[in-house]
N, CA and C of each residue as an Amber inpcrd file, in Angstrom:
protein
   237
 -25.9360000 -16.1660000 161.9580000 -25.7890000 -14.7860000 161.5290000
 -27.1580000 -14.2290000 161.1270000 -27.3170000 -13.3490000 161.6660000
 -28.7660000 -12.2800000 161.3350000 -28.5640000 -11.4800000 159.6010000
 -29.4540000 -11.5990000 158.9670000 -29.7170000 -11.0710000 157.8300000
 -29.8880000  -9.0200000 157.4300000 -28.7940000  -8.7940000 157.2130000
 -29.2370000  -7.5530000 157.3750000 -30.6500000  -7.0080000 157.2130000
 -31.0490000  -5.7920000 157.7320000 -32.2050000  -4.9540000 157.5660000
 -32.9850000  -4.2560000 156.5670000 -33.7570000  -4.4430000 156.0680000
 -33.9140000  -3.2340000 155.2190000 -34.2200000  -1.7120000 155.6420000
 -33.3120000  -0.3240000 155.2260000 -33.2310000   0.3440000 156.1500000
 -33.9360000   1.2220000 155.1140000 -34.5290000   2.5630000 155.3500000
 -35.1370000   3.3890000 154.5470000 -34.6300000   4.5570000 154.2600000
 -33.9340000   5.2210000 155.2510000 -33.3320000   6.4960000 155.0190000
 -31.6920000   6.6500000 155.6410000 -30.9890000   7.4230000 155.7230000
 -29.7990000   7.3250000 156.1100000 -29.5610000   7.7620000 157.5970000
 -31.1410000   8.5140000 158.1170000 -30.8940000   8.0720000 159.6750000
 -31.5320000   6.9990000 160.2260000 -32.3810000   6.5020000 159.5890000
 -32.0110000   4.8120000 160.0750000 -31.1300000   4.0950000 159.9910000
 -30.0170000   4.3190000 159.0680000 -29.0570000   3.4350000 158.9240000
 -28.0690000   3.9490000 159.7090000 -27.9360000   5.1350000 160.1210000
 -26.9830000   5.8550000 161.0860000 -27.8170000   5.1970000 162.7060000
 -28.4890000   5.3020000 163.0030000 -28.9460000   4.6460000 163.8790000
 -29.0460000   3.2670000 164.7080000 -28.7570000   2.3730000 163.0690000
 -28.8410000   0.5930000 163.3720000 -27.1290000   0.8940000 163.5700000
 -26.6990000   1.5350000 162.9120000 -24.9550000   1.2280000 162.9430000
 -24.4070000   2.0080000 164.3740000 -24.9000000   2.7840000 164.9420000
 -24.5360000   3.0200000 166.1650000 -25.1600000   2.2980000 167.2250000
 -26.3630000   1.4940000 167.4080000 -27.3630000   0.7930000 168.0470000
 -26.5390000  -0.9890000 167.9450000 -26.1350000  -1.1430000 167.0290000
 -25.9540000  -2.3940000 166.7090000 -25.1110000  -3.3230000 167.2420000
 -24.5480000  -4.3700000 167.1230000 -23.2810000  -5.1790000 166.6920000
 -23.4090000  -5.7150000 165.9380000 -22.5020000  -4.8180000 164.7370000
 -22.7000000  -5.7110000 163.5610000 -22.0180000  -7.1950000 163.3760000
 -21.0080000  -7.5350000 164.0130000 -20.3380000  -9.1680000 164.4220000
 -21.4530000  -9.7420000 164.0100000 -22.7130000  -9.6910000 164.3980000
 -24.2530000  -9.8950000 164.3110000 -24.8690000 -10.7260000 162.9500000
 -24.0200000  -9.8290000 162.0510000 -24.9590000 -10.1010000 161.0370000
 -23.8530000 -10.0150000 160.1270000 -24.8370000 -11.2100000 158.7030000
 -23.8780000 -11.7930000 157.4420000 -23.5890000 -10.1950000 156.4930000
 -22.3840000 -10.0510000 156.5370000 -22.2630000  -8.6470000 155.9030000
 -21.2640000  -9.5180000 154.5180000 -21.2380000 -10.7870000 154.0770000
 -20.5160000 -10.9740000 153.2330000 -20.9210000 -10.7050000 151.5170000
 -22.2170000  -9.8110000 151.5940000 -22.8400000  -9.5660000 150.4640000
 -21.8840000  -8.2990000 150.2600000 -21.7860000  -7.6490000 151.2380000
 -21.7550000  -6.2280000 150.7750000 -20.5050000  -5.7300000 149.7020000
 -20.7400000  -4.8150000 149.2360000 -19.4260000  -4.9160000 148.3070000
 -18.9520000  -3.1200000 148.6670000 -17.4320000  -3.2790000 148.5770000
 -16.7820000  -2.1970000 148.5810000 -17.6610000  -1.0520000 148.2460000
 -17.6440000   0.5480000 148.4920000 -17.9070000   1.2140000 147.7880000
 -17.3480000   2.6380000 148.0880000 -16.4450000   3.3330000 147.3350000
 -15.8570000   4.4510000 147.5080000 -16.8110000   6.0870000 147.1490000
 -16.8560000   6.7180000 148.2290000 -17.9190000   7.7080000 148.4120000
 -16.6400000   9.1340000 148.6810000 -17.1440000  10.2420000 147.6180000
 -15.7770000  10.9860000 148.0540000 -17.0810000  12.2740000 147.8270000
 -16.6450000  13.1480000 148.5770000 -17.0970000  14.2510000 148.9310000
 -16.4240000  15.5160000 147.8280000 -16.9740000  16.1150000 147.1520000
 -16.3090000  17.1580000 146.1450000 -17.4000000  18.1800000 145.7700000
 -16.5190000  19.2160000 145.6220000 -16.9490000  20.3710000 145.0030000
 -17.0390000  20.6870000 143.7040000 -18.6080000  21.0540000 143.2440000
 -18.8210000  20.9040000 141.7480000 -18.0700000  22.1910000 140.9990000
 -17.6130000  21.6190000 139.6900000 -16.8210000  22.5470000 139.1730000
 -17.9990000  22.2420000 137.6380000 -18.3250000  23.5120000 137.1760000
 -18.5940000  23.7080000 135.8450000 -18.0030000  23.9060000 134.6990000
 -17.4990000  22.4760000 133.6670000 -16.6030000  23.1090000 132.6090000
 -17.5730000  22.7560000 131.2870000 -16.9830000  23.5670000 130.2210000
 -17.3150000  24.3410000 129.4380000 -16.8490000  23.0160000 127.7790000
 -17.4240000  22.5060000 127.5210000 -16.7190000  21.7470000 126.6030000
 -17.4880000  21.8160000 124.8730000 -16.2170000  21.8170000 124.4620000
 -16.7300000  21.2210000 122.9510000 -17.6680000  20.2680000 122.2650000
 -18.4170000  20.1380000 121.5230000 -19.1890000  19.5880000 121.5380000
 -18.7110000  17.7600000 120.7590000 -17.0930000  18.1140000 120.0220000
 -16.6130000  17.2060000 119.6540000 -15.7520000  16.8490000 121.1350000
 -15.4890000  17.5390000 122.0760000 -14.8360000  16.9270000 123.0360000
 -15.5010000  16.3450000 123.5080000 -17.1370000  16.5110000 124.0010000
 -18.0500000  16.2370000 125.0100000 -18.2080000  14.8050000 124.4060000
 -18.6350000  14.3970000 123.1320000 -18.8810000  13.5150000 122.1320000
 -17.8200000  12.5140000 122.3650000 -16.8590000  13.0400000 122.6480000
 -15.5310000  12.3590000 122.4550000 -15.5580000  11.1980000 123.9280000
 -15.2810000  12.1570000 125.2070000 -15.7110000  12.0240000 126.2960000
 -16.8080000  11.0650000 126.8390000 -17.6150000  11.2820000 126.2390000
 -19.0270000  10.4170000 126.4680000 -18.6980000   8.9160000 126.2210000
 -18.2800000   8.6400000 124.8670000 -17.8860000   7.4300000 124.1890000
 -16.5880000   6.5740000 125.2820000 -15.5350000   7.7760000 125.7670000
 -14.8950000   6.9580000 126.5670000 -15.1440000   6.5240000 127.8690000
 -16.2590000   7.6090000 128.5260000 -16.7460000   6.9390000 129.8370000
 -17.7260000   5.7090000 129.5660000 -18.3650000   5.7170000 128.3600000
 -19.2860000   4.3410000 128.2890000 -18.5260000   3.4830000 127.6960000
 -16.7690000   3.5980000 127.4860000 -16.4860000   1.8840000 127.0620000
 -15.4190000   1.7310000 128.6850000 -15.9090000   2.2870000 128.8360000
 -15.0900000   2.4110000 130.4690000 -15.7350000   1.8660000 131.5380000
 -17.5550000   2.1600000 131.0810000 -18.3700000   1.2230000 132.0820000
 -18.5500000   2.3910000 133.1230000 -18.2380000   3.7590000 133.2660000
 -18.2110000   4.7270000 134.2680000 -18.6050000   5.9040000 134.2790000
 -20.1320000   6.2750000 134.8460000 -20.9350000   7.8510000 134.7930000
 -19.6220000   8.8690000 134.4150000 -20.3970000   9.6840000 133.3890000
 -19.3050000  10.7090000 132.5740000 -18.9770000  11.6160000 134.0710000
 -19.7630000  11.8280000 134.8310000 -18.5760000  12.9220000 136.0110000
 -17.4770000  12.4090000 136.5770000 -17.5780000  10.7560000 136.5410000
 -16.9430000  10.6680000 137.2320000 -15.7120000   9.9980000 136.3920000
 -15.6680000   9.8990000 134.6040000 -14.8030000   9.4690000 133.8150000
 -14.0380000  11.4370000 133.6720000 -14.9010000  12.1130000 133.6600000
 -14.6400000  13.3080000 133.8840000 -13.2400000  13.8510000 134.8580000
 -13.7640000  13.3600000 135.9450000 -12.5260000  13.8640000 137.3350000
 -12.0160000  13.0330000 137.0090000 -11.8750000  11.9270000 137.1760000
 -10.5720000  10.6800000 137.1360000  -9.3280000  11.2540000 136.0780000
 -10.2190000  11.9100000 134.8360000  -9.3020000  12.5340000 133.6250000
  -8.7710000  13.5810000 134.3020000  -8.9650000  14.4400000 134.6090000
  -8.6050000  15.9970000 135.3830000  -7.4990000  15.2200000 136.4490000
  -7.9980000  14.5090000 137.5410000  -6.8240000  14.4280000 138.6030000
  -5.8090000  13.7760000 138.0070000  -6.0430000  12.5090000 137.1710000
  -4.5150000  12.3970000 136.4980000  -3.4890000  13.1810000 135.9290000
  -4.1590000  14.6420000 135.1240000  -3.7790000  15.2780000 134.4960000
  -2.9440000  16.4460000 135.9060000  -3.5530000  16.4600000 136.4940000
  -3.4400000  17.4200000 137.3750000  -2.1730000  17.0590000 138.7810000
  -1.8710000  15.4360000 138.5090000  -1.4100000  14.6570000 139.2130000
   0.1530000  15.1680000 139.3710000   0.8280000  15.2340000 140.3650000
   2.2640000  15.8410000 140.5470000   3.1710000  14.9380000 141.0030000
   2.5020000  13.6100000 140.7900000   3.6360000  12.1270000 141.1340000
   4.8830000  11.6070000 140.0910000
C-alpha cells in the first residue's frame, strides 16, 4: 500500500482523487469527518446566556458555533 500524499491546496486534492486509485493507498488513518454546508445566521445573545453557552460547548469538547446549531436544530426538531 502507497502512503498517502501530502497535498497543499484543495485543487490538488481534487485532482489526486480524480487522477487516482485510491485501492492504492493505506487510507486506514483517516478518520470520519462530517462537513455540512450552512448559512450564517447572526444571533443576538445575553451576555449571561453567551457565558452560559460557552461553558457548555467547552465541557462538550465542541467549537461554540457548532454547540450553537446542534442547540437550535434540536430545538427546532419536529420528530
Amino acid at each position: 500500500m502507497k502512503p498517502l500524499p501530502v497535498l497543499s491546496s484543495d485543487e490538488e486534492a481534487e485532482r489526486f482523487v480524480a487522477d487516482s486509485d485510491l485501492s492504492e493507498y493505506d487510507l486506514s488513518g483517516l478518520l470520519p469527518t462530517r462537513f455540512v454546508a450552512r448559512d450564517q445566521v447572526r444571533v443576538l445573545l445575553t451576555r449571561p446566556a453567551l457565558d452560559r453557552a460557552m461553558a457548555e460547548a467547552r465541557r462538550a469538547a465542541v467549537p461554540l458555533e457548532r454547540y450553537l446549531g446542534e442547540l437550535l436544530e434540536s430545538a427546532l426538531s419536529t420528530d
